[in-house]
C-alpha positions in Angstrom: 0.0 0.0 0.0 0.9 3.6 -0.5 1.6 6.1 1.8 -0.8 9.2 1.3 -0.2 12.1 3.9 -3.6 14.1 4.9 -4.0 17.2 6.5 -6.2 17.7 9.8 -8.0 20.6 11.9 -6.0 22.3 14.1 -8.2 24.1 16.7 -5.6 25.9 18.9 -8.4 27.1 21.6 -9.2 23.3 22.3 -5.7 22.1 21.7 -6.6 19.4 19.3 -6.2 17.8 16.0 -8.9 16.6 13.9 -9.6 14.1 11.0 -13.0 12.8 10.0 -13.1 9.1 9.7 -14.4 9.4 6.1 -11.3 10.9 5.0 -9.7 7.5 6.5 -12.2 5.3 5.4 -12.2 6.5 1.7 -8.2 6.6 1.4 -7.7 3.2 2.9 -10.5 1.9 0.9 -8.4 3.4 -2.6 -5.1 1.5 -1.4 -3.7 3.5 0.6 -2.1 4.0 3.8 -3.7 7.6 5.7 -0.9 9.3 7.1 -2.6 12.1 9.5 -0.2 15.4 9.2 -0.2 17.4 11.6 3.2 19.0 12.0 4.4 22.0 13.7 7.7 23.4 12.5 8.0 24.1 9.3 11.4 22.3 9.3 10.0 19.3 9.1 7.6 19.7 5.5 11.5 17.9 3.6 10.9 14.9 6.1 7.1 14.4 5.5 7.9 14.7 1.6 10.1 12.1 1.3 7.6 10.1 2.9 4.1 10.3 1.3 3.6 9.7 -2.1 1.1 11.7 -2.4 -1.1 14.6 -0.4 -4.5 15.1 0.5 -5.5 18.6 1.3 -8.8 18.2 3.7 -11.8 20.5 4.5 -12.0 22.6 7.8 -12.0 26.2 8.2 -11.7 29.1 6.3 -8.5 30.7 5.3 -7.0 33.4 6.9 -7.5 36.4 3.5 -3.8 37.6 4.5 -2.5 35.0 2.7 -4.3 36.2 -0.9 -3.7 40.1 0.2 -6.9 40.4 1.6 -8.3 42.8 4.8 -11.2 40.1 6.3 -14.8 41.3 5.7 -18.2 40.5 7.1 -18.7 36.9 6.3 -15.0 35.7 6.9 -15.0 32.9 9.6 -12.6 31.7 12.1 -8.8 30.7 11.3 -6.3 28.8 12.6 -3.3 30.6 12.1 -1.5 27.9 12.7 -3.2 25.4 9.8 -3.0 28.0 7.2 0.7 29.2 7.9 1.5 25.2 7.9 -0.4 24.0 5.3 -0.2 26.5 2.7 3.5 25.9 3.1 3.1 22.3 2.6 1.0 22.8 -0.6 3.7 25.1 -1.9 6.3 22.4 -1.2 4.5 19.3 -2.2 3.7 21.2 -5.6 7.4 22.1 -6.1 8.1 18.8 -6.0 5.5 17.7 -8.3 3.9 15.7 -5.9 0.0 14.4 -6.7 -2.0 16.5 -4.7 -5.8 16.2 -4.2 -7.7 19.3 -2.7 -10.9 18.9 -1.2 -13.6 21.7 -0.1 -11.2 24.5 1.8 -8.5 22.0 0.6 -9.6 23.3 -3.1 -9.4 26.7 -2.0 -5.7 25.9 -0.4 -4.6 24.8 -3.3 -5.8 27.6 -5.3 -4.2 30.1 -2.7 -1.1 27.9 -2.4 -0.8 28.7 -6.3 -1.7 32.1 -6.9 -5.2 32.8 -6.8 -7.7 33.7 -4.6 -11.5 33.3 -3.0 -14.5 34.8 -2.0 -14.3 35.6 2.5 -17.8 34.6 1.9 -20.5 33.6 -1.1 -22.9 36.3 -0.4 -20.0 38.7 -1.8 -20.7 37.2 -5.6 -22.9 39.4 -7.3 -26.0 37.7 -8.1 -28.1 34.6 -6.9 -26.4 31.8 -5.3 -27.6 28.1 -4.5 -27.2 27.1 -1.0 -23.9 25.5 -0.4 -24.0 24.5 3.4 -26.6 21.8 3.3 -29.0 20.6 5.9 -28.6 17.1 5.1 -26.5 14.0 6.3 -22.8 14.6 5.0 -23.4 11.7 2.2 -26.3 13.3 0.7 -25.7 14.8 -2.8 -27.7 17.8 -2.8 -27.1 19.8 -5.6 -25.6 19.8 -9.3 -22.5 20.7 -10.7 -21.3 20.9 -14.4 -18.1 19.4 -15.5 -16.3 21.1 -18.3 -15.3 18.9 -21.3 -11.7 18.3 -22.1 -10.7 18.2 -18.3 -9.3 15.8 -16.5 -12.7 15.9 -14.1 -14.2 14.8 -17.4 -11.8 11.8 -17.9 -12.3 10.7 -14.1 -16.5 10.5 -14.9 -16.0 9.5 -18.1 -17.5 12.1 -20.4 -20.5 13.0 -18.0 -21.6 16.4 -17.9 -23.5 16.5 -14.6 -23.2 14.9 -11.3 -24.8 15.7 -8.0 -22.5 16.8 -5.1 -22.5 17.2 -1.4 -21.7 20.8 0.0 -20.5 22.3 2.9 -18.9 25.6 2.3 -19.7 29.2 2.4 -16.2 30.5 0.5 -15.8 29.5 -2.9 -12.7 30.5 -5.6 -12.7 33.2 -7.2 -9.6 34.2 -9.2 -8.1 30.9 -10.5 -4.1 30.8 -10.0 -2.3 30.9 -13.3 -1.8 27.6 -14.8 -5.2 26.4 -13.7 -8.6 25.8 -15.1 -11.8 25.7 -13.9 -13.1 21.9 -14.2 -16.5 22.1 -12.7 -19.4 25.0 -11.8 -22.7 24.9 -10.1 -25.7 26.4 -11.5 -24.8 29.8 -9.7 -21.6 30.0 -11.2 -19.8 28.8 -8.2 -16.7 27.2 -9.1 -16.9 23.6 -8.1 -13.7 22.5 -9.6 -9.5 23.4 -10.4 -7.3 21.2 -11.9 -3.5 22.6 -12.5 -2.0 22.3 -16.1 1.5 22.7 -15.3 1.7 19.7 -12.9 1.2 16.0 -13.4 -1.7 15.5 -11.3 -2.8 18.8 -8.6 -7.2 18.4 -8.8 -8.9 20.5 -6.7 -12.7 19.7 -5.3 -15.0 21.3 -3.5 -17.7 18.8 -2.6 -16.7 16.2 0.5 -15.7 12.6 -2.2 -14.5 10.9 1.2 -18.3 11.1 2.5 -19.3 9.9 -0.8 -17.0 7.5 -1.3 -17.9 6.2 2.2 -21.8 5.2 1.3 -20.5 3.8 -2.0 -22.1 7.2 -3.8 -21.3 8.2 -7.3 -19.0 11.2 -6.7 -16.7 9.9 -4.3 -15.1 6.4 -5.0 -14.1 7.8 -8.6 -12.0 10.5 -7.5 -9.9 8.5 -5.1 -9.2 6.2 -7.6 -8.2 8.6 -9.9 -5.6 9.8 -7.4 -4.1 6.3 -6.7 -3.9 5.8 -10.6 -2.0 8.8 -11.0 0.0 7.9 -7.8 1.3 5.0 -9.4 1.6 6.3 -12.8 4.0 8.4 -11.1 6.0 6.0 -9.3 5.9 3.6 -12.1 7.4 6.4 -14.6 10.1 6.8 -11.5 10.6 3.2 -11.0 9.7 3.6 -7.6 6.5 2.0 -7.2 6.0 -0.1 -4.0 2.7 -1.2 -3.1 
């Protein structure tokens, strides 16, 4: 099995670390091994590199707007300095190195800032009508639609369809895509759903919750996991340094 480093919640008033057991199930459940990171120092981002094959960047909080040159506005939510300052790092590094890298709801929006571009502190500051994207529904639920763009990599992972139906728990979404991204995916609203990087073999960014999918066996989930281990092992294979 592979060794797949994922990030976690920090919440620094608590003093804890956090990691939903969908995140574990899903990963495992792809042929993996979960590594849960949740490093301090930034000294130690080489060491965890040379480790994981490959990185998950999770949901959680919002993102402190400092790191996209932003003052925070009504709507922002609460940070953990601590997460974004590490993780953001770790993106940066894992990217420099070419590493696969799967982004999932903030963990889009991480990898979009991590790269360049920026979001919206909250959805009610896009002009125009927006669909409700914190849902009052079990986690698994898909609740609303999204569009996937042809000629994406999205695309190839479902196959040519043009719609699926998504889970959604966020109330910041992207708004400037980084340079050497593309949007993959949009809801109705225009809410970006989806990035996917150009420049590096495999950095896919998602902003429904696959690993709650992927845990009820949902369409939505289980493919995008999969995805990630093929290119994992396309990578290691092109290396010769494929273990599993």
């Amino acid at each position: 099995m592979i060794p797949l480093g994922i990030t976690c919640i920090y919440n620094e008033n608590l003093n804890y670390v956090r990691l939903g057991f969908d995140y574990i199930m899903a990963i495992e459940k792809a042929g993996f091994i979960p590594l849960p990171v949740s490093i301090l120092k930034e000294e130690s981002i080489p060491g965890l590199l040379k480790s994981i094959k490959g990185l998950v960047l999770s949901g959680g909080g919002d993102v402190d707007p400092l790191y996209y040159g932003e003052e925070p506005l009504p709507g922002q939510g609460e940070i953990s300095p601590l997460r974004d300052r590490i993780e953001i790092k770790l993106a940066r590094a894992a990217l420099e190195k070419d590493l696969p890298i799967l982004g999932i709801c903030r963990g889009a929006q991480v990898l979009n800032i991590a790269l360049g571009g920026d979001i919206y502190q909250d959805i009610s500051l896009k002009k125009g009508l927006t669909l409700e994207h914190m849902q009052k529904a079990p986690r698994y639920h898909p609740f609303h639609d999204i569009n996937i763009l042809e000629d994406t990599l999205l695309a190839r992972i479902f196959q040519g369809r043009k719609t699926i139906r998504v889970n959604s728990f966020h109330h910041q979404a992207i708004k400037k895509v980084a340079a050497g991204c593309r949007v993959n995916a949009q809801a109705s609203d225009g809410i970006i759903e989806g990035i996917e990087s150009t420049v590096h073999f495999f950095a896919l960014g998602v902003q429904w919750h696959p690993e709650a999918l992927a845990a009820k066996e949902i369409p939505g989930g289980r493919e995008i996991f999969d995805a990630f281990l093929r290119a994992i092992k396309t990578r290691l294979s092109n290396t010769g340094c494929l273990h599993s």
